[in-house]
DRENTORKOL-3810 file (N, C-alpha, C; in nm, 4 decimals):
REM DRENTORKOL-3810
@n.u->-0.1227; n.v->-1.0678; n.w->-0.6434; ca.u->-0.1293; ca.v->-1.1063; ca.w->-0.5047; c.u->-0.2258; c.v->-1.0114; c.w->-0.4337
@n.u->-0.3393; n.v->-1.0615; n.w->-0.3548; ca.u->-0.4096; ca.v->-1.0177; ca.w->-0.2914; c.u->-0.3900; c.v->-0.9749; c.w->-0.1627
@n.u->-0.3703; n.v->-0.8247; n.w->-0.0560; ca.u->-0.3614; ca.v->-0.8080; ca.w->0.0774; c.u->-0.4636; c.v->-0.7136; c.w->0.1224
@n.u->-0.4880; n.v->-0.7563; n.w->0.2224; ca.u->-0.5499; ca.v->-0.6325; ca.w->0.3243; c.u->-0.5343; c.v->-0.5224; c.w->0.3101
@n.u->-0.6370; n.v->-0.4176; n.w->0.3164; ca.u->-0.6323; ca.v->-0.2942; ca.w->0.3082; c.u->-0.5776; c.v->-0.2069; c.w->0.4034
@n.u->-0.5518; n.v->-0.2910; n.w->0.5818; ca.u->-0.4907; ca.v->-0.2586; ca.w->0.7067; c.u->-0.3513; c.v->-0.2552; c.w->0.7066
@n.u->-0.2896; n.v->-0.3594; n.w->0.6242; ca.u->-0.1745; ca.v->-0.3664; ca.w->0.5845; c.u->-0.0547; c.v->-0.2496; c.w->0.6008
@n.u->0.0172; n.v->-0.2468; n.w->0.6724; ca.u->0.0759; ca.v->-0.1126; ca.w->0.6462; c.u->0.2393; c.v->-0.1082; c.w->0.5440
@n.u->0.2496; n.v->-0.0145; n.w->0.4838; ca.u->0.3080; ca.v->0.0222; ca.w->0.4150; c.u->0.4983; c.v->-0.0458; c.w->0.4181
@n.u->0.5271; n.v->-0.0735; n.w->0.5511; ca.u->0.6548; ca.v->-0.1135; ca.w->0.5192; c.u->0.6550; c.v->-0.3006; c.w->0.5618
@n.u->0.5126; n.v->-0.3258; n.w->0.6089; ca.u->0.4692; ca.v->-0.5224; ca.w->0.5536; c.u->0.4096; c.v->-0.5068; c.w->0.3850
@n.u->0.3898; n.v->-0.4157; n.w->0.3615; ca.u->0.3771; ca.v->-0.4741; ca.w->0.2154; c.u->0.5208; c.v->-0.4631; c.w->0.1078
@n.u->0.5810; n.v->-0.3415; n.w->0.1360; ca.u->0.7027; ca.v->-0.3645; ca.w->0.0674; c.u->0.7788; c.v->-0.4942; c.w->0.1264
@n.u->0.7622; n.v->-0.5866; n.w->0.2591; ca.u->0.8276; ca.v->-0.6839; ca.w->0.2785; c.u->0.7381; c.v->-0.8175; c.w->0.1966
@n.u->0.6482; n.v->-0.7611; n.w->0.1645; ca.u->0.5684; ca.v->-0.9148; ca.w->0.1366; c.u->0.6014; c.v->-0.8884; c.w->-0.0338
@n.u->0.6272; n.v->-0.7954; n.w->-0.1097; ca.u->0.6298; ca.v->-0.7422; ca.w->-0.2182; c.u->0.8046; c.v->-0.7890; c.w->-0.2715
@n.u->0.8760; n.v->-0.7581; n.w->-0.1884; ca.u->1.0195; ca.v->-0.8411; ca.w->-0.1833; c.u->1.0357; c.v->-0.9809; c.w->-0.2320
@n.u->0.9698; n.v->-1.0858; n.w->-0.1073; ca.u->0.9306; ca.v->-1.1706; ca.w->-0.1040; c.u->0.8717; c.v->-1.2603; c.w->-0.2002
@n.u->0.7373; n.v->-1.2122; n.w->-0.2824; ca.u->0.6840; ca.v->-1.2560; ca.w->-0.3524; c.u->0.7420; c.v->-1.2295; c.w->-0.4897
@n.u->0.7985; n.v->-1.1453; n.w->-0.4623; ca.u->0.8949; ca.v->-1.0828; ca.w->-0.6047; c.u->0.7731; c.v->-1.0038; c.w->-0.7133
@n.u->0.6953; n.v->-0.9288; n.w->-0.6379; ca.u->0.6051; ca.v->-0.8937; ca.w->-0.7434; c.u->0.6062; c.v->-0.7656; c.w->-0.7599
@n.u->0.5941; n.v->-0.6444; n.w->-0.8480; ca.u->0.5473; ca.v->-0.5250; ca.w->-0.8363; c.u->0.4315; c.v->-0.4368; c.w->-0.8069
@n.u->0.3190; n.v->-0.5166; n.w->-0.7906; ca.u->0.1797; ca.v->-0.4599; ca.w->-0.7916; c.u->0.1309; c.v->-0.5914; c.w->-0.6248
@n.u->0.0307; n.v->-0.5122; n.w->-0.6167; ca.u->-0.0204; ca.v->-0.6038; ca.w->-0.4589; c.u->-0.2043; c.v->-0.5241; c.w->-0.5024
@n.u->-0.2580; n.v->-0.6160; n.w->-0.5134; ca.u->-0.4362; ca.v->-0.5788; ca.w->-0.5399; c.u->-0.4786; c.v->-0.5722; c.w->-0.3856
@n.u->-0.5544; n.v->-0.4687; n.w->-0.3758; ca.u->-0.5672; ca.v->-0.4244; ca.w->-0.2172; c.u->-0.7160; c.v->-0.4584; c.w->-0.1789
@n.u->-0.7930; n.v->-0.5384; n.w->-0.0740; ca.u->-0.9276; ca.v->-0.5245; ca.w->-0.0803; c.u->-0.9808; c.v->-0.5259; c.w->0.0663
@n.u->-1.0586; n.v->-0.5039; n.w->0.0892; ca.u->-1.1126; ca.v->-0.4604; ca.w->0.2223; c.u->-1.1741; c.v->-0.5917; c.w->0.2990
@n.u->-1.2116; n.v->-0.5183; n.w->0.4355; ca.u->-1.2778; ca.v->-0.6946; ca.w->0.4929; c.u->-1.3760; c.v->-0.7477; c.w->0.4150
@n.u->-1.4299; n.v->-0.7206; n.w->0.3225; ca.u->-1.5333; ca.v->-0.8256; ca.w->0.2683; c.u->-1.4789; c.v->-0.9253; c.w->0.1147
@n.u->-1.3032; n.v->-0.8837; n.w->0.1685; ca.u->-1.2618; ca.v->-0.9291; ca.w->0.0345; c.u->-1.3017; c.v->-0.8446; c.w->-0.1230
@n.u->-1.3139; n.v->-0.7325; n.w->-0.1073; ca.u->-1.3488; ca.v->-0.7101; ca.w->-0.2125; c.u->-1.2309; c.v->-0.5703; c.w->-0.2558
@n.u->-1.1788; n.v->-0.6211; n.w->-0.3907; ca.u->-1.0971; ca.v->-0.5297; ca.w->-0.4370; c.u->-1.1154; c.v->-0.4059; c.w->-0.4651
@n.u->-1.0345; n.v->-0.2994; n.w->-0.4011; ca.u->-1.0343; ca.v->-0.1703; ca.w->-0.3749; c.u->-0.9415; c.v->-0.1072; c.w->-0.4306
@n.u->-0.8351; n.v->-0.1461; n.w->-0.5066; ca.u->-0.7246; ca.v->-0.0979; ca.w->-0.5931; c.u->-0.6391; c.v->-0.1285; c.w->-0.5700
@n.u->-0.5247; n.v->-0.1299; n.w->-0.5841; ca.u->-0.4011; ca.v->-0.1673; ca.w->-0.6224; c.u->-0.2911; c.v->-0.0619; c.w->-0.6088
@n.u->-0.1900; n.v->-0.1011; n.w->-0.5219; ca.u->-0.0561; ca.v->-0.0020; ca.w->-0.5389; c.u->0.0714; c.v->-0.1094; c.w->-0.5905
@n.u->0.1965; n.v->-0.0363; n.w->-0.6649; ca.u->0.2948; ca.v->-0.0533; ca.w->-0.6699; c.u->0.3954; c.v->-0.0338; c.w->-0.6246
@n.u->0.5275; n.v->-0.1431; n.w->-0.6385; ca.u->0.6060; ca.v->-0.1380; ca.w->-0.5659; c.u->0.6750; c.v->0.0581; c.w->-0.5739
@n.u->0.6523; n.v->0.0937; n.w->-0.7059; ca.u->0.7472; ca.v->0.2344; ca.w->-0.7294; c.u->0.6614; c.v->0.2729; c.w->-0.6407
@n.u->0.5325; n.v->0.2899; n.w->-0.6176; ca.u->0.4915; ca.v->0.4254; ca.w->-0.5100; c.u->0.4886; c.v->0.4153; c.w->-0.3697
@n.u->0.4921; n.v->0.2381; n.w->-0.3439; ca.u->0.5198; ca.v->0.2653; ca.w->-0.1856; c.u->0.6682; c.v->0.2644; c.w->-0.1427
@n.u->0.7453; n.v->0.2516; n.w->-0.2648; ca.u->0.9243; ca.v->0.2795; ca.w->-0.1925; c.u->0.9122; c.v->0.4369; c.w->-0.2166
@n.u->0.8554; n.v->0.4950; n.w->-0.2944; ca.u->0.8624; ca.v->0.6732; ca.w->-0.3256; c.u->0.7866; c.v->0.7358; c.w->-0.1926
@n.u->0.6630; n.v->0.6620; n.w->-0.1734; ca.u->0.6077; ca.v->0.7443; ca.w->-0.0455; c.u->0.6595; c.v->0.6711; c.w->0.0818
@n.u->0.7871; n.v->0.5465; n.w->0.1324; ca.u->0.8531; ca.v->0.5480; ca.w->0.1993; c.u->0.9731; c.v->0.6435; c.w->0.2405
@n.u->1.0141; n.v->0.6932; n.w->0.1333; ca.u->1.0955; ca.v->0.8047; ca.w->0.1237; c.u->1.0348; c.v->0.9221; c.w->0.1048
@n.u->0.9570; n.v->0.9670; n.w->0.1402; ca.u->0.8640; ca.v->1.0899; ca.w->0.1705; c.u->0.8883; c.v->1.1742; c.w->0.2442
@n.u->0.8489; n.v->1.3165; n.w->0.2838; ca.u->0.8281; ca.v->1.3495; ca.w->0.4288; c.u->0.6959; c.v->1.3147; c.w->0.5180
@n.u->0.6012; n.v->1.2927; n.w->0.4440; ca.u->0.4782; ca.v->1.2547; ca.w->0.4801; c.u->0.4199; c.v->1.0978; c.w->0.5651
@n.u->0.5411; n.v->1.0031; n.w->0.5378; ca.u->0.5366; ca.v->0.8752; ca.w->0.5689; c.u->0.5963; c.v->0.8415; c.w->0.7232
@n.u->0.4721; n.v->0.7740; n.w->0.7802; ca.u->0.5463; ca.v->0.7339; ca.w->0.8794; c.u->0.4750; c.v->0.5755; c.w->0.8798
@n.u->0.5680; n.v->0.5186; n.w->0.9806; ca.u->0.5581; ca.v->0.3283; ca.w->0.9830; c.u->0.4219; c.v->0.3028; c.w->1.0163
@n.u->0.3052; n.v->0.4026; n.w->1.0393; ca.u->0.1865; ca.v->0.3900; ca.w->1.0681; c.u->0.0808; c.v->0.3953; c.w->0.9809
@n.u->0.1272; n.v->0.4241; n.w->0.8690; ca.u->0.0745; ca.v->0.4398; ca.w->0.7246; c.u->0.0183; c.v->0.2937; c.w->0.6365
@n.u->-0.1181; n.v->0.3089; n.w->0.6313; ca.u->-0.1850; ca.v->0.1975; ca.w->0.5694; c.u->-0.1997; c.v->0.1723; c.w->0.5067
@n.u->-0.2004; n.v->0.0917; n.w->0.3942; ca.u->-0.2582; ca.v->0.0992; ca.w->0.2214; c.u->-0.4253; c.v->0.1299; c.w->0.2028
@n.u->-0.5342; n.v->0.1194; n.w->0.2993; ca.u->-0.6264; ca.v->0.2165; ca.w->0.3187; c.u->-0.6226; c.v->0.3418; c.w->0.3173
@n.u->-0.5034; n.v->0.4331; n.w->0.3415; ca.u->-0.5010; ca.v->0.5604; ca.w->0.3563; c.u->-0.4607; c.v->0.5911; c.w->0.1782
@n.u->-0.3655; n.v->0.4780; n.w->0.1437; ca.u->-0.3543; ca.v->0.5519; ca.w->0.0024; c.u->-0.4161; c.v->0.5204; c.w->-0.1214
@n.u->-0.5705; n.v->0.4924; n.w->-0.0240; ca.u->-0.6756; ca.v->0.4431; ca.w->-0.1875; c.u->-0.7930; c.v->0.5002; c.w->-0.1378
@n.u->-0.8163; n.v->0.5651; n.w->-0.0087; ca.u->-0.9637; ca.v->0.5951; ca.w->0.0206; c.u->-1.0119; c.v->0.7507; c.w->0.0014
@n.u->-0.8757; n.v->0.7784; n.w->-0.0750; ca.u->-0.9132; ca.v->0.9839; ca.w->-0.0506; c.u->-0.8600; c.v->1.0562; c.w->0.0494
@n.u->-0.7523; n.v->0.9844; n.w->0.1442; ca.u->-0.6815; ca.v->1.0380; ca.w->0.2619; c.u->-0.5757; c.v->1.1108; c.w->0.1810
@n.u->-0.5353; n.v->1.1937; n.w->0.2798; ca.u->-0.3837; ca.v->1.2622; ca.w->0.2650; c.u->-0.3392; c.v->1.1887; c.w->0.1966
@n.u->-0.2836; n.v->1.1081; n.w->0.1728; ca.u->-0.1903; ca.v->1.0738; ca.w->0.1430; c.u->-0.2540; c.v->0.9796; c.w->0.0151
@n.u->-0.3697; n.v->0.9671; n.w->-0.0592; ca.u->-0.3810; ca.v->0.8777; ca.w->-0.1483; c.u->-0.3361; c.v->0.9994; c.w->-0.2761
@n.u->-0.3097; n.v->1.0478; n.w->-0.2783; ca.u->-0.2505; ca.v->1.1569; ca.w->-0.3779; c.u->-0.1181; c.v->1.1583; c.w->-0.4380
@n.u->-0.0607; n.v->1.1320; n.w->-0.3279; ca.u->0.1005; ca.v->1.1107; ca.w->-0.3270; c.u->0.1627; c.v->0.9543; c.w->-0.3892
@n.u->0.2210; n.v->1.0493; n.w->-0.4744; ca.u->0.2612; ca.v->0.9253; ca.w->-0.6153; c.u->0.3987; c.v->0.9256; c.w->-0.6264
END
């Protein structure tokens, strides 16, 4: 399943529910795929100290703070 890279972190664990899938392929406005997170790392970096509801799946593939955190 393909989403937005704006996407933030607790609409993709709802769309990830939903679809019943573990992986979500992430790609930017030109549609073009930029990587991929799983369901284990965005429920692990929901339970973080580092996470807040403002947190993008851009932040955890572009080299930000937080693309480290696994």
């Amino acid at each position: 399943m393909r989403v937005n890279d704006d996407m933030t972190v607790e609409v993709a664990l709802a769309v990830m529910a939903g679809a019943r899938v573990e992986y979500l392929t992430v790609c930017d406005g030109d549609e073009e795929s930029t990587g991929s997170v799983s369901l284990v790392r965005l429920a692990g970096l929901r339970d973080s100290a580092a996470y807040t509801d403002r947190v993008q799946l851009r932040d955890l593939l572009d080299g930000g703070v937080l693309a480290s955190s696994h």
